[in-house]
N, C-alpha and C positions, 0 to 999 in steps of 0.2 A: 504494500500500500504506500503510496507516494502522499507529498502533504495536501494535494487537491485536494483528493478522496476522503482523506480523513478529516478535513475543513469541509466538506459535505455534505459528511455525515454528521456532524455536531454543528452543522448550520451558523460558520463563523467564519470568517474571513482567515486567508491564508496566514497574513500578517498577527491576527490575535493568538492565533493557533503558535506560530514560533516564538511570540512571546511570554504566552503561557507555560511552553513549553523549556523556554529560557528565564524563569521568574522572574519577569518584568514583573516590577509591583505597580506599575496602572492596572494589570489585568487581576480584576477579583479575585479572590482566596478561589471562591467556589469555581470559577472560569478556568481555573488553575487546575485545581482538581478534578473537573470535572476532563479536561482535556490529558494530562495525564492519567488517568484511568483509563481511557478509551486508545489512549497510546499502547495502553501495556494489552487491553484487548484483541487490538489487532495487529499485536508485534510489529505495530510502526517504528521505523529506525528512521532518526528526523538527517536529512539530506545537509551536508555540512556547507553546501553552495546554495544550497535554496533559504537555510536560516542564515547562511552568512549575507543574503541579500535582503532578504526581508527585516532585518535585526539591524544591519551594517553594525555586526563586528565579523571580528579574524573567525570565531565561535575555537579560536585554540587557545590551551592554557601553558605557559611556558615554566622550564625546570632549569637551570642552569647549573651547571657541576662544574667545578675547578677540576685540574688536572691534580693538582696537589690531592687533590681527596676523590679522585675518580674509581677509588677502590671500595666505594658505594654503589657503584653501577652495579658490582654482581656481590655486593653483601644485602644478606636476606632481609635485615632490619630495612633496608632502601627498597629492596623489591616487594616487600609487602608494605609496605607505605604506596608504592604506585599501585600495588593492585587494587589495595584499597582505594586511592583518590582516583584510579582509570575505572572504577565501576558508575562512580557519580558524574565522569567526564561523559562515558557512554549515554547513560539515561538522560543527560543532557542535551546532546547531540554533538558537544566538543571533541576536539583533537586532543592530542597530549604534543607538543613539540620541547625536547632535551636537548642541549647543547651543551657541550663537553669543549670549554676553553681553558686556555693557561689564565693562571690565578691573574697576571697584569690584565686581562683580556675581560675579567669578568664585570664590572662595574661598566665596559663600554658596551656589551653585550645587552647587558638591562637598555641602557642608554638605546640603542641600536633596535632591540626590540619592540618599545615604545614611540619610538620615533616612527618607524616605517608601518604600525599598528600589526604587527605579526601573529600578537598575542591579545588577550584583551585583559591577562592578570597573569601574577606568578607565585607559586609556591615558595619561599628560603627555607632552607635547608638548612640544619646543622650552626646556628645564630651563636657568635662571641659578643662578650660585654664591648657594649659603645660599638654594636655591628653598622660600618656604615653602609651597609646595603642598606640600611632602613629608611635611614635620610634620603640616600640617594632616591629609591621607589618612591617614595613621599612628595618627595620635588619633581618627579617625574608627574605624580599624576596616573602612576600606574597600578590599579589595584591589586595586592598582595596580601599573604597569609603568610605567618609563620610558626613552622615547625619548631616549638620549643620557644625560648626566650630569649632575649638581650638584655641586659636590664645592668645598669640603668639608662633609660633612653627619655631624650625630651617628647619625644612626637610619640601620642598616643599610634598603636597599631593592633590586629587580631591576631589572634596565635589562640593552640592549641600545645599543650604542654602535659607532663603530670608531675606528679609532686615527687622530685626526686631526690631534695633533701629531707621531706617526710619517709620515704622508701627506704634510705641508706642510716636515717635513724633508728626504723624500726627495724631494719636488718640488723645493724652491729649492739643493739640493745639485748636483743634475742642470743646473737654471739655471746656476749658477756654475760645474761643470765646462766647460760650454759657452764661456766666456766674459764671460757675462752681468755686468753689474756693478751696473746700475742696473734693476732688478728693482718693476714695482710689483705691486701689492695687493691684488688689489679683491674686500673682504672681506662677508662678512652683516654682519648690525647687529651694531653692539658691545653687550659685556652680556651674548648667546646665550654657553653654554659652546663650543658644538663652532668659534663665529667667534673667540671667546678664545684657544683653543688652538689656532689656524690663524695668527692672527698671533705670539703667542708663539715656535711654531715658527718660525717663518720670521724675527723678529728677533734669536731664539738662535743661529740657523744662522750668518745675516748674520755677527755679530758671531764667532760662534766662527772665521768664513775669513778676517775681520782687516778687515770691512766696517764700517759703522756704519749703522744703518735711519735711513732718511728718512724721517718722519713727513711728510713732502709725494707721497710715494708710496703711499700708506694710503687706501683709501675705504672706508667702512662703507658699505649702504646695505642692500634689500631684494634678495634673488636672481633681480632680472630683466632681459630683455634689455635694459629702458632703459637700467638700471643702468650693467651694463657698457657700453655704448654711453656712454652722460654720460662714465660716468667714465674710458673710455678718451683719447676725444677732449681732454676735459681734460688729465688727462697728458701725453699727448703733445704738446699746445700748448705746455708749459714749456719755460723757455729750455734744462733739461736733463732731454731726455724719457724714461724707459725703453725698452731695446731688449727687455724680456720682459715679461710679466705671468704673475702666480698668479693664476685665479679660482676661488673659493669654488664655485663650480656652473659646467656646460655651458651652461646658459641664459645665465650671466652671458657666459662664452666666444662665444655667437652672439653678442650685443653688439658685443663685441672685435670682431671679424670683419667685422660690419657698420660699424665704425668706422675699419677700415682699408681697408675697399673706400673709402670714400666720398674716404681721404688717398690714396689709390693705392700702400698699401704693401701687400706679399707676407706673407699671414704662413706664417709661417716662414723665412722669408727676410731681411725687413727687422724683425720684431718677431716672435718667440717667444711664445709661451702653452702654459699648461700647468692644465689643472683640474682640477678633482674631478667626477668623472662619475658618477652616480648609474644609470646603467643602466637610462634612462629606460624606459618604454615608448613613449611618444608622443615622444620627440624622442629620434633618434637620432644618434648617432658617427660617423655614417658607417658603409661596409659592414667589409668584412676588414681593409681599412688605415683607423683611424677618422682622423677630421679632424682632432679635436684629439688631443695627446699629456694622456694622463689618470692620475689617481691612481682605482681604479674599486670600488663598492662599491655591491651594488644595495641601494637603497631597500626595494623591494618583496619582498626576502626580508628584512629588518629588519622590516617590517611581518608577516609573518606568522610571526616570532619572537615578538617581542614580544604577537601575540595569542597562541603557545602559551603562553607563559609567563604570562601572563594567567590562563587557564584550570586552570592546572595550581594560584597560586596561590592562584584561586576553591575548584578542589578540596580542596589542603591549606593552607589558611591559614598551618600554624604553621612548615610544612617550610623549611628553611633558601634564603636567598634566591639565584638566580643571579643573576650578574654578568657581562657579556661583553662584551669588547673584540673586534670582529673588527679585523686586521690588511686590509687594501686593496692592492691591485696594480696598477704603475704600467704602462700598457700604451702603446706609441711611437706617435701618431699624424704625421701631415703638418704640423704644429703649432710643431715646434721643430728649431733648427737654431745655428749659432754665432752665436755674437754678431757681429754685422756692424762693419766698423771705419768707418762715418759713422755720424750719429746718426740719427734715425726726424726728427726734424726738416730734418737737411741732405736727405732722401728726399724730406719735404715739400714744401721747397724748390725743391727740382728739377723735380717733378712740376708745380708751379704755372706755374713759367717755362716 
């Protein structure tokens, strides 16, 4: 069914119909609905040249990736963020267009994309304190969403975010009830806001139960199984090893995993972990009792947040901005257990002899 047909049958002009369909908010709530229901009836797919004439926009949403950090194109965290915000692109009748420039490149790109109307909004991505992509979209003129936060920033913006120094408190709290004492780290890269406030939280914690943080306990790196795998094995080679770890991601957690198979320690048993579990699609937690004990908050409904609010922007430019912090839930996996009284080294030890 083409958009004639289905403006025929709901007795409305072409032009109502893709703006309905595109939440224009001149077109009634009930116009809206009413036109959207009849979309999903007759599995109309709105025509990207017929709404981009009738609407006069691009009807594309734009993604922009530095080359510095283009090792999100194929991390799951990034791919189920697009699947999620390419489902609400779909039912809208939008494009997705991704650009992949060198980090000097990126700022003219926005620039470049706004100027020649390519796109009619963008997604940010991965937001550092005082981001000036903010400013710069702002002065553009160009409506945008961010994934996560910047802060502190002068110019009011939307984003979608969850609370990740709430997540990394009530993780390394749960460590310390346990026993735990010597707690490591193994954080994103430092600089990101959401790796900022993941260590933060967990050195506030420390110190407010009468600890002091280790900066020898600390690893920044990239969210992946290497990572945690390096960084585990390290750690626990010191003279004084951690009997837990906080990981930033599940990915970073198989790492762990695979680095305590290789020492012959138990985890949960001999070494504790606790992550942040994004509610992968493609790597999962394990079935009803997950593997790892996780703080959990899926990506993929962030992703197709942050495209409605996108869209809604698109529609009303001037309308007042949302802000959303979701709150995350820690769910008990096979992952954590008391602090053991030898250390993951005297474990090693043993194992070897």
């Amino acid at each position: 069914m083409n958009l004639k047909q289905l403006s025929e049958k709901l007795g409305l002009s072409q032009t109502t119909v893709s703006r309905a369909l595109g939440g224009y908010p001149e077109v009634k709530a009930a116009t809206r609905e009413r036109v959207h229901q009849a979309a999903l009836a007759y599995n109309y797919k709105p025509s990207r040249r017929a709404t981009s004439l009738a609407t006069g926009r691009s009807m594309a949403i734009g993604h922009v990736i530095p080359l510095s950090s283009n090792h999100e194109m194929v991390n799951p965290v990034f791919a189920d963020f697009i699947a999620g915000a390419s489902e609400v692109y779909a039912t809208a009748g939008y494009d997705m267009l991704v650009s992949v420039v060198s980090d000097t490149d990126e700022l003219r790109t926005y620039r470049d994309l706004a100027g020649k109307g390519t796109v009619d909004g963008v997604i940010v991505h991965a937001p550092v304190p005082q981001d000036t992509r903010i400013k710069v979209l702002h002065d553009l003129g160009l409506p945008f969403v961010v994934h996560g936060r910047a802060e502190p920033q002068a110019i009011e913006y939307s984003y979608v975010d969850i609370n990740n120094y709430g997540a990394f408190t009530t993780a390394t709290h749960m460590l310390l009830d346990l026993g735990h004492e010597r707690i490591g780290l193994l954080n994103g890269t430092k600089g990101v806001d959401y790796a900022d406030q993941r260590e933060r939280a967990y050195c506030e914690t420390l110190a407010a139960r009468g600890f002091a943080p280790a900066p020898d306990l600390i690893t920044n790196n990239e969210m992946t199984e290497h990572a945690g795998y390096d960084g585990a094995k390290r750690l626990l080679s010191a003279a004084n090893p951690p009997t837990a770890f906080l990981a930033s991601s599940v990915v970073i957690a198989l790492g762990v995993h695979r680095a305590l198979a290789e020492l012959g320690l138990k985890l949960g048993r001999d070494i504790s972990v606790v992550c942040h579990d994004d509610a992968l699609s493609y790597i999962g937690n394990g079935g009803e009792t997950p593997l790892f004990t996780g703080t959990r908050s899926s990506v993929r409904a962030a992703g197709r947040r942050c495209a409605e609010l996108l869209l809604d922007r698109i529609a009303s430019p001037t309308a007042p901005h949302t802000q959303e912090v979701w709150d995350v839930t820690l769910h008990m996996g096979q992952s954590t257990g008391p602090a053991p009284r030898h250390t993951a080294a005297q474990v090693t030890s043993a194992h070897d002899a």
